[in-house]
N, C-alpha and C positions, 0 to 999 in steps of 0.2 A: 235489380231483378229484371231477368227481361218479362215482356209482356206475354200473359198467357196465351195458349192459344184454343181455339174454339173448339168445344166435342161435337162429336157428328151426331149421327142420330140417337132419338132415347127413346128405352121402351120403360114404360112406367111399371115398377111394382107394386107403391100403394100410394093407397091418397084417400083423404077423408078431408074434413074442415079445419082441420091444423094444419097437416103437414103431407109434403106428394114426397114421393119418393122416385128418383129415376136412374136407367145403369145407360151409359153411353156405349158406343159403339167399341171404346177404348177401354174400358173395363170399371170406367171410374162412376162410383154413385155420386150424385146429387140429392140432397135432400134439403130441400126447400118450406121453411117454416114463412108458411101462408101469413100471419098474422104481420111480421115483420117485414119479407121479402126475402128473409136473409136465406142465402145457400150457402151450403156450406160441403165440399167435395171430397172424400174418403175411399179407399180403398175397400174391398169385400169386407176384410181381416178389417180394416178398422171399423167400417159399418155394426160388426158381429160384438165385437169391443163394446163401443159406444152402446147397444142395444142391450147387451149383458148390464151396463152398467147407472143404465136408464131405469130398467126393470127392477134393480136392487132399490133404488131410489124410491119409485113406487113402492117398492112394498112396504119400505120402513117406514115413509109417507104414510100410509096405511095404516100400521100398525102403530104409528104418533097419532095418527087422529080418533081410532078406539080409543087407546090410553091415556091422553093428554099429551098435551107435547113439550117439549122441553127445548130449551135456550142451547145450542152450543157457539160461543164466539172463539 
């Protein structure tokens, strides 16, 4: 694999105490989980993906901790 190469500038969209969010100059997001270090770099479309499918997560999180929760392996 060759070696990546470096994005130019970022403007930050979000950021709180978890996690910053940034889009380079090159189109590509960064989102950087504070706690770990770890970044991880996606496309608009996959950012929208991942977000959509985050949110679902939450909710049913959610709706397991009202009701009890339940095992799935």
């Amino acid at each position: 694999m060759p070696p990546s190469k470096p994005c130019g500038q970022h403007t930050e969209l979000a950021s709180n105490n978890s996690v910053r969010v940034t889009k380079c100059t090159c189109g590509t997001v960064h989102i950087t989980l504070l706690a770990s270090g770890v970044t991880v770099r996606m496309s608009a479309d996959a950012l929208r993906g991942t977000a959509s499918g985050l949110r679902a997560a939450l909710e049913r999180m959610d709706e397991t901790s009202a009701l009890g929760s339940t095992t799935i392996n």
